[in-house]
KEKE-3310 file (N, C-alpha, C; in steps of 0.2 Angstrom, whole numbers, plus 5000, padded with zeros to 4 digits):
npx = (5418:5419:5409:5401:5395:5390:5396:5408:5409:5406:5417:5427:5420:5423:5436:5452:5456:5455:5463:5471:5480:5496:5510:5523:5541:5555:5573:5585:5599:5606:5607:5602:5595:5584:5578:5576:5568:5558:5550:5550:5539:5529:5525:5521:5507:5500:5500:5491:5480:5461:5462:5471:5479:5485:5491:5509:5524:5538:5549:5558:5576:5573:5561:5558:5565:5557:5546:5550:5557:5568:5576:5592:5602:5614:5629:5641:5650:5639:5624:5607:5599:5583:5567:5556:5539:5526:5512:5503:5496:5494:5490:5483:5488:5483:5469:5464:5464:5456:5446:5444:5440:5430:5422:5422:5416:5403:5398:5396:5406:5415:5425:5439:5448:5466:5468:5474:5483:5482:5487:5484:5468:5466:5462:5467:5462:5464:5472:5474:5472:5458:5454:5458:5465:5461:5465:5458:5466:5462:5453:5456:5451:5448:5447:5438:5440:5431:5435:5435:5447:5460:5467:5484:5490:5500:5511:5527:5526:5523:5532:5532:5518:5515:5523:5518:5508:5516:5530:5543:5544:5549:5561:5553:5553:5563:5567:5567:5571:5566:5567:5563:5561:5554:5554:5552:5540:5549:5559:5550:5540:5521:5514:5520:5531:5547:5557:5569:5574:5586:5600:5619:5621:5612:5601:5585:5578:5567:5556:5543:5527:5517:5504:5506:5521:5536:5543:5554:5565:5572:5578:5585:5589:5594:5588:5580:5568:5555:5541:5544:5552:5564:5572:5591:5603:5615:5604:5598:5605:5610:5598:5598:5612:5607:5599:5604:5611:5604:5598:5599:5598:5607:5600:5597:5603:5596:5584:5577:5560:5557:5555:5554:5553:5550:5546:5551:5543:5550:5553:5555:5550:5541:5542:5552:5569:5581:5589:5589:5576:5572:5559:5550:5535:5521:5516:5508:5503:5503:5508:5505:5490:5473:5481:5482:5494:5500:5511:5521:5520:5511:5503:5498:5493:5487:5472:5474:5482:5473:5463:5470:5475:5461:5455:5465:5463:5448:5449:5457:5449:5439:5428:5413:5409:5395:5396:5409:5425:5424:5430:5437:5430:5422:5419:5428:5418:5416:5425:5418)
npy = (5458:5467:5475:5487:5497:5511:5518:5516:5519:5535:5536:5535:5546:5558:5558:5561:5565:5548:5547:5557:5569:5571:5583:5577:5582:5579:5580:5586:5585:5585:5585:5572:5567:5575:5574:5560:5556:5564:5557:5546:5549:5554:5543:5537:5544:5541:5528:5526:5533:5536:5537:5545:5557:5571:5580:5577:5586:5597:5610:5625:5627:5639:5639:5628:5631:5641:5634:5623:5631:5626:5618:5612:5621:5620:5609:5599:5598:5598:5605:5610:5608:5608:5602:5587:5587:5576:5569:5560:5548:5550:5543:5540:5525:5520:5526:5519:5505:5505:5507:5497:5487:5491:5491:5475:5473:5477:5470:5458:5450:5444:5452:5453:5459:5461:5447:5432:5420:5403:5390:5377:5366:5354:5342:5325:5312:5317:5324:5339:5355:5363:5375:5388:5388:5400:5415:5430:5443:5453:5449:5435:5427:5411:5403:5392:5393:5388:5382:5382:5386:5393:5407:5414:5429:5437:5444:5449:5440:5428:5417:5411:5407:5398:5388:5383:5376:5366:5362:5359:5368:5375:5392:5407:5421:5435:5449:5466:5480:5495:5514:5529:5544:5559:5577:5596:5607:5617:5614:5606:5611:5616:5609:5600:5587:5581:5570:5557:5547:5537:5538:5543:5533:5523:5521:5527:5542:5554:5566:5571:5583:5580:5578:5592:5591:5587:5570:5561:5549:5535:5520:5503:5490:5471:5463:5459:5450:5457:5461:5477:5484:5496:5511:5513:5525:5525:5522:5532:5544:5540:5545:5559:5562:5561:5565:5580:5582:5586:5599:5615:5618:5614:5600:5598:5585:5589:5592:5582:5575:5565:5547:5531:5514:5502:5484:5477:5464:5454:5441:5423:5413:5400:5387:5389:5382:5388:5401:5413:5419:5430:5442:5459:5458:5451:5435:5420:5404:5387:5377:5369:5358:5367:5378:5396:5406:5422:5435:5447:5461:5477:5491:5499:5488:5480:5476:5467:5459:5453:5449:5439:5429:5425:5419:5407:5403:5398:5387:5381:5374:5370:5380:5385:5400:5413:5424:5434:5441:5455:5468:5476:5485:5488:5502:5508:5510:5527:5531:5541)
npz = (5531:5516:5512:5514:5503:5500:5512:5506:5492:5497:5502:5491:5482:5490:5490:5480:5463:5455:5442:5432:5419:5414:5408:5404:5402:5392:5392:5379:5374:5362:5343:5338:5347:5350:5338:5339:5349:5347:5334:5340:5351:5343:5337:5346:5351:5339:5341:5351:5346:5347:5361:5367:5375:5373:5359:5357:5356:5351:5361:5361:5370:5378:5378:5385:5398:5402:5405:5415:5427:5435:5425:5420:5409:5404:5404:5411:5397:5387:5380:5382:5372:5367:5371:5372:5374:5383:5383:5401:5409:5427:5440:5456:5467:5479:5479:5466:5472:5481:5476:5466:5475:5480:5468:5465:5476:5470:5462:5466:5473:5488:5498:5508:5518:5527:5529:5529:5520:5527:5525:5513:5505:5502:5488:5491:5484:5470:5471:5471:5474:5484:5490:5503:5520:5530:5541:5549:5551:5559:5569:5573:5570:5562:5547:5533:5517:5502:5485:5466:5458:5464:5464:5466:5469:5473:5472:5475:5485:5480:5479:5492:5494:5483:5488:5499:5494:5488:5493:5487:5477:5463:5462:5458:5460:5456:5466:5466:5470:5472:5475:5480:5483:5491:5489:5493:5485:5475:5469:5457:5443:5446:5437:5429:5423:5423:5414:5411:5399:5400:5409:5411:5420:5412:5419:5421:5428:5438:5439:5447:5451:5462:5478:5482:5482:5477:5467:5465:5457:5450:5459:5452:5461:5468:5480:5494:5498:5511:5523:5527:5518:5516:5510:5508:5512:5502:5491:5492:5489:5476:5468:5470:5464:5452:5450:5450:5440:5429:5432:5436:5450:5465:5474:5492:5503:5514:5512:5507:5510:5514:5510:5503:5498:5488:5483:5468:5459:5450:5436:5434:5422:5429:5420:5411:5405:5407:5417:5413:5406:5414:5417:5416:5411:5415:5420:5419:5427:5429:5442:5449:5452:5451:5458:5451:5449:5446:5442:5443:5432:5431:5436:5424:5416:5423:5420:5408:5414:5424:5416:5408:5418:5425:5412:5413:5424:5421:5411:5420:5431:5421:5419:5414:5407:5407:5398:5388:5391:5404:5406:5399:5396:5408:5421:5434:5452:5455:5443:5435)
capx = (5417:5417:5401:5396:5397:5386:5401:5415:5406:5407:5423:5429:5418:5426:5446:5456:5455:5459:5468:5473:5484:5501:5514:5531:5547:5560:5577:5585:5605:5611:5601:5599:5589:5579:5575:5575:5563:5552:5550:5548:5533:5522:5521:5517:5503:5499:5495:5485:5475:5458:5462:5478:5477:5487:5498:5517:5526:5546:5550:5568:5578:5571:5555:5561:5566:5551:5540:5553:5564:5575:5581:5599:5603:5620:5630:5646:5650:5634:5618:5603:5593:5576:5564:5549:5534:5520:5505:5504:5493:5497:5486:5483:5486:5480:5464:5461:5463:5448:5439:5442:5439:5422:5418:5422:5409:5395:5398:5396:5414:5415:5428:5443:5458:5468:5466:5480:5482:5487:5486:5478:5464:5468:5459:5469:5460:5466:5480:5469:5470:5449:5452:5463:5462:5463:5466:5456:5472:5460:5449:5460:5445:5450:5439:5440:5436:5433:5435:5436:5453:5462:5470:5489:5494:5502:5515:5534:5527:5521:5535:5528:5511:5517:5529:5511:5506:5521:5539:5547:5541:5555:5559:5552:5555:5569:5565:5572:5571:5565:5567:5559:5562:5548:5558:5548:5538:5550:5560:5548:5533:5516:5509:5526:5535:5553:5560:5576:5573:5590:5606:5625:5619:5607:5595:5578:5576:5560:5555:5536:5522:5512:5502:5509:5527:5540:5542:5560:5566:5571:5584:5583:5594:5592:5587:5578:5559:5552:5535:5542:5556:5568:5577:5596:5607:5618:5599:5593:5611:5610:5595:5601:5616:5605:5594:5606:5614:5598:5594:5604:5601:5610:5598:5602:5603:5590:5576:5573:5557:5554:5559:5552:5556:5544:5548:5545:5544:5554:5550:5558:5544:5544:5541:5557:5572:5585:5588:5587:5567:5570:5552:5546:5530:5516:5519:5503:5507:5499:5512:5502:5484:5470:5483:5484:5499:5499:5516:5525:5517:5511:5497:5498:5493:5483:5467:5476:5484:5467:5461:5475:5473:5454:5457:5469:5457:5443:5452:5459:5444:5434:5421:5408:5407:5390:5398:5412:5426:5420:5436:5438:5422:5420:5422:5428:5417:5422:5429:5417)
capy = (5458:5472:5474:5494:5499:5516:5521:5515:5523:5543:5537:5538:5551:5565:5555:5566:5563:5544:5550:5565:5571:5577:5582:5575:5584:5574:5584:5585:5588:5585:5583:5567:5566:5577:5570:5553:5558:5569:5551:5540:5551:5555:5536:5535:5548:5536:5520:5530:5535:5540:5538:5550:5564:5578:5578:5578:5593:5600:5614:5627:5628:5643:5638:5621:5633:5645:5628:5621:5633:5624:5612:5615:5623:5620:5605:5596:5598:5598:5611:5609:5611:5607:5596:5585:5586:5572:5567:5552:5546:5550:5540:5539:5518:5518:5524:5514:5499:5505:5507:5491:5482:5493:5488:5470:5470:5478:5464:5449:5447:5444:5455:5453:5462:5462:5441:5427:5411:5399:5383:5376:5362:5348:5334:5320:5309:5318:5330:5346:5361:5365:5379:5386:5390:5408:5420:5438:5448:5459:5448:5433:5419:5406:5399:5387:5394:5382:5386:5376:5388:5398:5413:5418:5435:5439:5450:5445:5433:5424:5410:5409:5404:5389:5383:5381:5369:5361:5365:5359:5372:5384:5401:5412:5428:5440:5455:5471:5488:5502:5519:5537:5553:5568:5584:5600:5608:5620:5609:5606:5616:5611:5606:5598:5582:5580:5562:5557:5538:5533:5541:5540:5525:5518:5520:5531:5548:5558:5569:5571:5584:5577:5582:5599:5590:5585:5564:5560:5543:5527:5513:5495:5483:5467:5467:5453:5450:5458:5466:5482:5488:5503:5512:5516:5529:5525:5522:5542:5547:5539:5548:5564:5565:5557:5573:5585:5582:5588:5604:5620:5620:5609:5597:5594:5579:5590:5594:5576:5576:5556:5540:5525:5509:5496:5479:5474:5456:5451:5433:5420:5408:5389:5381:5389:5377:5390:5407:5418:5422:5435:5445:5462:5457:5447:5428:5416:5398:5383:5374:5364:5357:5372:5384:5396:5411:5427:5439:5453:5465:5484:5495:5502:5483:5478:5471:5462:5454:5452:5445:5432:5425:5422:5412:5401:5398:5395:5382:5376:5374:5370:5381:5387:5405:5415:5429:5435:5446:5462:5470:5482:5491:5491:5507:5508:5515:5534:5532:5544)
capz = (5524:5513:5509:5515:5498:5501:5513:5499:5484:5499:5502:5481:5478:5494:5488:5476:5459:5456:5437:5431:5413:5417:5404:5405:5399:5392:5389:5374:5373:5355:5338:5336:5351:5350:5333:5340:5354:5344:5330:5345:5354:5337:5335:5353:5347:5333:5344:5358:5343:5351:5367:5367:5379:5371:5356:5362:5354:5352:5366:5361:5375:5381:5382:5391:5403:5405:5409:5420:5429:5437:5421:5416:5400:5402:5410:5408:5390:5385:5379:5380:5364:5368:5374:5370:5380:5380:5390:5403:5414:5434:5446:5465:5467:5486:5478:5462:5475:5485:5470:5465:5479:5480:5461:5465:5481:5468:5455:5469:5476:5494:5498:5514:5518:5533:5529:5528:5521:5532:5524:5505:5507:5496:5487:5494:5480:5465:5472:5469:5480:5483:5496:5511:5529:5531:5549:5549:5555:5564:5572:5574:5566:5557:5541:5528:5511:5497:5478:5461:5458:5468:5461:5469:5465:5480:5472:5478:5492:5476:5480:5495:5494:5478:5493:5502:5490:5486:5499:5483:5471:5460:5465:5452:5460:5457:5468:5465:5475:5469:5480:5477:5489:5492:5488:5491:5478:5472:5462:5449:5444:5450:5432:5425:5425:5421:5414:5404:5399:5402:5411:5411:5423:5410:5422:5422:5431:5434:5443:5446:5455:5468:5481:5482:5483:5470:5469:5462:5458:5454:5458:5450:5462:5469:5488:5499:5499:5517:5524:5526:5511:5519:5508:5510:5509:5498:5486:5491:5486:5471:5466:5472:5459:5445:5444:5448:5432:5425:5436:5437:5457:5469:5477:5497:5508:5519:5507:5507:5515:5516:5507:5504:5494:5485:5480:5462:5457:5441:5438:5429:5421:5430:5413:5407:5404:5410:5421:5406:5404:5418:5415:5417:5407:5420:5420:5422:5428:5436:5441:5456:5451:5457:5462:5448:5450:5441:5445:5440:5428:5431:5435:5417:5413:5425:5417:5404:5418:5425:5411:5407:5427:5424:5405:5415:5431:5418:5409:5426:5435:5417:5420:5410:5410:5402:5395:5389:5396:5405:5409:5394:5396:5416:5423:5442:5456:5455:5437:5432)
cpx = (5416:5411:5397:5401:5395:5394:5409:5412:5405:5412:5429:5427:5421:5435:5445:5454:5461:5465:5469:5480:5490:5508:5519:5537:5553:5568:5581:5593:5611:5602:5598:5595:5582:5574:5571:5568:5556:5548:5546:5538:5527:5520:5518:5511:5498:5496:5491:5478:5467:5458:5468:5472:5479:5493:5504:5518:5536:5545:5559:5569:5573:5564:5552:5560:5561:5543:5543:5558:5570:5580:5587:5598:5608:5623:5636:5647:5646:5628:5612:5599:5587:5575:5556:5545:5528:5518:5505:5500:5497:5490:5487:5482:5484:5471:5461:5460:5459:5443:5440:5440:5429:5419:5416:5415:5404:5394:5398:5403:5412:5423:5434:5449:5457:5469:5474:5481:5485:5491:5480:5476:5465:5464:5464:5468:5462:5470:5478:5468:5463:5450:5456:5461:5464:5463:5462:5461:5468:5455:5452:5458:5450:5447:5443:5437:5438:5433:5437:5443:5455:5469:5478:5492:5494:5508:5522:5532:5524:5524:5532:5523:5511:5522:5524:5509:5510:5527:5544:5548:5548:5554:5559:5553:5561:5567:5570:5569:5569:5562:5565:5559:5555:5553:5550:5545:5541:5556:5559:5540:5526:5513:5516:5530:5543:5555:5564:5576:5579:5597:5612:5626:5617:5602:5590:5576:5569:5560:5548:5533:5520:5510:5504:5518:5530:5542:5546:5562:5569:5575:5579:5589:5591:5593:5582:5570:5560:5546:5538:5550:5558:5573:5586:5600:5610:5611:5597:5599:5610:5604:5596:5605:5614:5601:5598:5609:5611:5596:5603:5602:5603:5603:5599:5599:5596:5584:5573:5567:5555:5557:5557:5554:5550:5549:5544:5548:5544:5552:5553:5551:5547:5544:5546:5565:5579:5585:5587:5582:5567:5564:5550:5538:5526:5517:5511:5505:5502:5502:5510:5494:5478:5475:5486:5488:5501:5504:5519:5520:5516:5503:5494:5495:5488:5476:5469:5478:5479:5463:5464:5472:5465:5454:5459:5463:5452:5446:5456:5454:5436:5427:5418:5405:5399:5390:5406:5418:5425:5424:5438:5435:5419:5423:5420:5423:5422:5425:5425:5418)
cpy = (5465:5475:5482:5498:5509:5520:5519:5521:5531:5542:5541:5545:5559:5562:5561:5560:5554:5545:5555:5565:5573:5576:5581:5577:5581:5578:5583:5587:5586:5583:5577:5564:5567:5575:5563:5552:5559:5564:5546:5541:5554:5549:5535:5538:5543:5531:5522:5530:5538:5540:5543:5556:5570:5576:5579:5584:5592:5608:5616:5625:5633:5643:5632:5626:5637:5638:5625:5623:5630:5619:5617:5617:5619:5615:5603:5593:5595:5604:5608:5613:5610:5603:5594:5583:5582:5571:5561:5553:5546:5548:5539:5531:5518:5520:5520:5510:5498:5505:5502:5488:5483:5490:5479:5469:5472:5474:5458:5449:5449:5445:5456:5454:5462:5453:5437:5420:5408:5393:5383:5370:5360:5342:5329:5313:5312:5324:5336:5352:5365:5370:5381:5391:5396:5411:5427:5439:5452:5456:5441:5426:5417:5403:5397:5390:5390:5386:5381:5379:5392:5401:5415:5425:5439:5444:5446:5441:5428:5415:5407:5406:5399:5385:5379:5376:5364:5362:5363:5363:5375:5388:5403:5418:5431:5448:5461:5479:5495:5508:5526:5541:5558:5574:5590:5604:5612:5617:5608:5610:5613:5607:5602:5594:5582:5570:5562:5548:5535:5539:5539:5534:5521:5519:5527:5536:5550:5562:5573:5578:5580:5577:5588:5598:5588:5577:5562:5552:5540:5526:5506:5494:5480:5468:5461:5456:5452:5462:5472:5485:5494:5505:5513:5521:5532:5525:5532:5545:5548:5542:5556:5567:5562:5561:5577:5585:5585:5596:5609:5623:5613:5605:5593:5589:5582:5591:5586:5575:5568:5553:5534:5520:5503:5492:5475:5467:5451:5444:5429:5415:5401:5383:5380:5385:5381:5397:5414:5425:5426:5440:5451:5460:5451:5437:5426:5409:5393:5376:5369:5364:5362:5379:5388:5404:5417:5431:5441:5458:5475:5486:5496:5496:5477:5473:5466:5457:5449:5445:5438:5426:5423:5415:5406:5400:5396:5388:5375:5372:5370:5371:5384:5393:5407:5417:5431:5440:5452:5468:5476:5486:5494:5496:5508:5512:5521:5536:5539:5551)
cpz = (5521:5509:5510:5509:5497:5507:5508:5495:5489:5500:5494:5481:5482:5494:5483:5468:5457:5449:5436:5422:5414:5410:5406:5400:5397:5387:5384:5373:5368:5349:5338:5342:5353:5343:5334:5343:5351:5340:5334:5346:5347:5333:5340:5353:5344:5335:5348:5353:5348:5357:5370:5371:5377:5368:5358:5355:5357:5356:5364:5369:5380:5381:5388:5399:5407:5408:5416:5424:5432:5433:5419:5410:5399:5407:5407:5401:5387:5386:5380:5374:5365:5372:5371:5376:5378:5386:5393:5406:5421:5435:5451:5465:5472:5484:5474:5468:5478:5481:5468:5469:5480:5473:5461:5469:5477:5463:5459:5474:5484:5496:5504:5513:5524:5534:5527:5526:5522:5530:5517:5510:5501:5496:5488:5487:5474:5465:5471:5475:5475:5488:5499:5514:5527:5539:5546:5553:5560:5570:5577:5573:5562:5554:5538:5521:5505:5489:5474:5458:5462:5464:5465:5464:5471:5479:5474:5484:5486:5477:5485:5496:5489:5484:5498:5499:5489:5488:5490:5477:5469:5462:5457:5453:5462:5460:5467:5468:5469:5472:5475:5485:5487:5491:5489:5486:5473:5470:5457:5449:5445:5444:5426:5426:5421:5420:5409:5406:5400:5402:5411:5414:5419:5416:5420:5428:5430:5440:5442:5452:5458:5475:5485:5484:5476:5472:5464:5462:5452:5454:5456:5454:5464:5476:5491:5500:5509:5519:5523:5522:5515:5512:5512:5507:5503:5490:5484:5488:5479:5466:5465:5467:5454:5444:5445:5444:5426:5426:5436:5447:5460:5473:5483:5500:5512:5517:5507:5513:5521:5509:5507:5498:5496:5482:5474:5460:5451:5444:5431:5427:5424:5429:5411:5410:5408:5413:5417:5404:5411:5416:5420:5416:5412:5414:5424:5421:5432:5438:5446:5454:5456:5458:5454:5449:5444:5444:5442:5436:5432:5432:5430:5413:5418:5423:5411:5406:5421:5421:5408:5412:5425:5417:5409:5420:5428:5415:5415:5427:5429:5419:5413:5410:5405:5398:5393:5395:5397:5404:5404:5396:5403:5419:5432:5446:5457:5447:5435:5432)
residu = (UNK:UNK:UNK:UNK:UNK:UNK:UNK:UNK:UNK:UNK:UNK:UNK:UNK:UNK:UNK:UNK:UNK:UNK:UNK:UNK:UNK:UNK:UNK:UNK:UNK:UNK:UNK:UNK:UNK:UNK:UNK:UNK:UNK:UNK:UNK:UNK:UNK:UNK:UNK:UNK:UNK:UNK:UNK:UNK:UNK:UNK:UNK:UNK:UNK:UNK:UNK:UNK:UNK:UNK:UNK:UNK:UNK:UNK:UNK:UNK:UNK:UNK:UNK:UNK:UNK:UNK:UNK:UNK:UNK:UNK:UNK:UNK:UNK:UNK:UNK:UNK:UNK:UNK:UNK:UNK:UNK:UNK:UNK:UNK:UNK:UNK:UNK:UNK:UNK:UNK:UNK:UNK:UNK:UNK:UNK:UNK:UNK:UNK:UNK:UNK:UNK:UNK:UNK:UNK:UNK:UNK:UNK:UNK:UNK:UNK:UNK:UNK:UNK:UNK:UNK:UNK:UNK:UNK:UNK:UNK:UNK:UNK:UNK:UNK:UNK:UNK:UNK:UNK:UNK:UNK:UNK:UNK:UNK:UNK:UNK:UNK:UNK:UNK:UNK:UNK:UNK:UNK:UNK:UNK:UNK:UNK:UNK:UNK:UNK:UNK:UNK:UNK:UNK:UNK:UNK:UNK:UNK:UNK:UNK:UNK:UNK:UNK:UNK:UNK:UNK:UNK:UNK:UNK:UNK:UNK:UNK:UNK:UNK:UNK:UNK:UNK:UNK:UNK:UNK:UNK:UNK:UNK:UNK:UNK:UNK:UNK:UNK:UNK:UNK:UNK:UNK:UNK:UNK:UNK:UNK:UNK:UNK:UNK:UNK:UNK:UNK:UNK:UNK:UNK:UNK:UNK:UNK:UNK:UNK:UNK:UNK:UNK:UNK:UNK:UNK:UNK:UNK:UNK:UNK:UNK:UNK:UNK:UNK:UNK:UNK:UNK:UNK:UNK:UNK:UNK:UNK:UNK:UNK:UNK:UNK:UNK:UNK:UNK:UNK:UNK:UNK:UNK:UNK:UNK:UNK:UNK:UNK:UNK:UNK:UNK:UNK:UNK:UNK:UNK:UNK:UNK:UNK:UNK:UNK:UNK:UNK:UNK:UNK:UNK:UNK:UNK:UNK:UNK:UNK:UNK:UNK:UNK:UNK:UNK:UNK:UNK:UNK:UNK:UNK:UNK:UNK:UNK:UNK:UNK:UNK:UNK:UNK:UNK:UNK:UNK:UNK:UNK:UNK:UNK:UNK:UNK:UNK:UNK:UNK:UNK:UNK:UNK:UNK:UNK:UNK:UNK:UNK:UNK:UNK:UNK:UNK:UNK:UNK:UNK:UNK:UNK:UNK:UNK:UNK:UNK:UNK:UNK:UNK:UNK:UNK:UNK:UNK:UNK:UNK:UNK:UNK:UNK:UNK:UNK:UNK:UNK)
# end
């Protein structure tokens, strides 16, 4: 169990910082963009209100350039005119996830990774999944833990574990690949992100600092749930010629330092009547008595998501909490 909080709480505390402010550069190659842009991001300003980390701003050309040497001026049949620079949140996800898992152990939670669920434990008398068998991956025990709901948020094995309860269950998830390259750091400059919301593809370029390297990306396709996601070629490729449209140096095959690909778990709802309600946006469901399913959503939305999945378990489960929800106001071990 996770319970040596005293070494979690020196773990956080000698980690890198778990967030950080970083400006993001978004190019600008005709007027009405830069208008567009600049209209868009001073509402974005507007809703942050005081939580806003640094007002966004318009950048000429020539100063585009002295922030970010390598962006193009000049590209096939097109200038750069400017750019608008605004503030994002960058965070480390492998640490949040220590941090929660540490926050969870100092708030009660009995905490295991490394763990499997083999089997739900079912009321037989009123069809209610109360529990299920679990495996320790490291130890190779097998327990039985009970519970008035159980929470599935297993991410893309989501179908998976409703199939546990019910072989007949719907598929709810549409998996989609999403691949990102390492480039060494002289590509982009250590305190400045580059992103163009949507390219000749329609799709979304960027090109980020991070830990003293540069972190290029993304592909949307569709791709086969499995533990370990490989990118392919033709994905790094695709990356490849998706910034150097953007950049005045040629970006090679060999600068690629690494490569990796994550699977995100679009979701159709398995109340809706037809294929349609494909969903970025987190989906809560309980669509088997006891088992209640939370999938898809974002980092950037996480407690909200948090938030939802507990409503529904309470409501499942009719419990009777003391207090409202915490979840706004709780600040993770290390947040400070």
């Amino acid at each position: 169990m996770f319970h040596a909080l005293e070494e979690c709480q020196q773990v956080i505390e000698n980690a890198p910082h778990l967030c950080n402010a970083l400006p993001c550069m978004t190019p600008c190659f005709n007027w009405f963009e830069a208008v567009y842009f600049w209209m868009g991001l001073k509402l974005y300003d507007l809703v942050a209100g005081p939580r806003l980390l640094h007002l966004s701003r318009y950048y000429s050309a020539q100063e585009s350039v002295e922030l970010f040497p390598t962006l193009a001026r000049k590209g096939k049949d097109r200038t750069l005119k400017g750019t608008v620079v605004y503030y994002d949140g960058q965070m480390n996800d492998l640490r949040v996830n220590v941090g929660l898992a540490c926050t969870a152990a100092l708030a009660g939670a009995a905490v295991l990774n490394h763990a499997e669920v083999i089997s739900f434990l079912k009321d037989e008398g009123c069809d209610r999944i109360i529990g299920a068998h679990i495996q320790d991956n490291l130890t190779g025990k097998e327990f039985d833990a009970y519970a008035k709901v159980v929470v599935n948020a297993a991410g893309p094995f989501c179908d998976s574990v409703r199939k546990m309860a019910d072989n007949d269950a719907k598929r709810t998830i549409c998996p989609s690949s999403g691949v990102h390259i390492v480039l060494p750091d002289y590509y982009s400059p250590k305190g400045m992100g580059l992103i163009v919301p949507k390219t000749k593809d329609g799709c979304v370029v960027f090109m980020l600092p991070w830990l003293g390297r540069t972190v290029a990306g993304t592909t949307d396709s569709s791709t086969t749930i499995t533990m370990l996601p490989e990118p392919n070629e033709v994905e790094i490729e695709f990356i490849l010629d998706a910034i150097c449209d953007y950049l005045n140096v040629k970006v090679r095959r060999v600068d690629v330092l690494s490569a990796w690909s994550g699977i995100c778990p679009l979701a159709t709802d398995p109340r809706a009547k037809n294929t349609e309600s494909i969903s970025r946006d987190h989906v809560v469901c309980e669509d088997y008595p006891g088992l209640v399913t939370i999938t898809v959503g974002k980092w950037t939305t996480y407690r909200s998501m948090a938030e939802d999945a507990v409503d529904t378990a309470i409501k499942s489960g009719k419990l009777s909490p003391t207090n409202k929800c915490l979840t706004y106001n709780l600040h993770l071990i290390g947040g400070d």
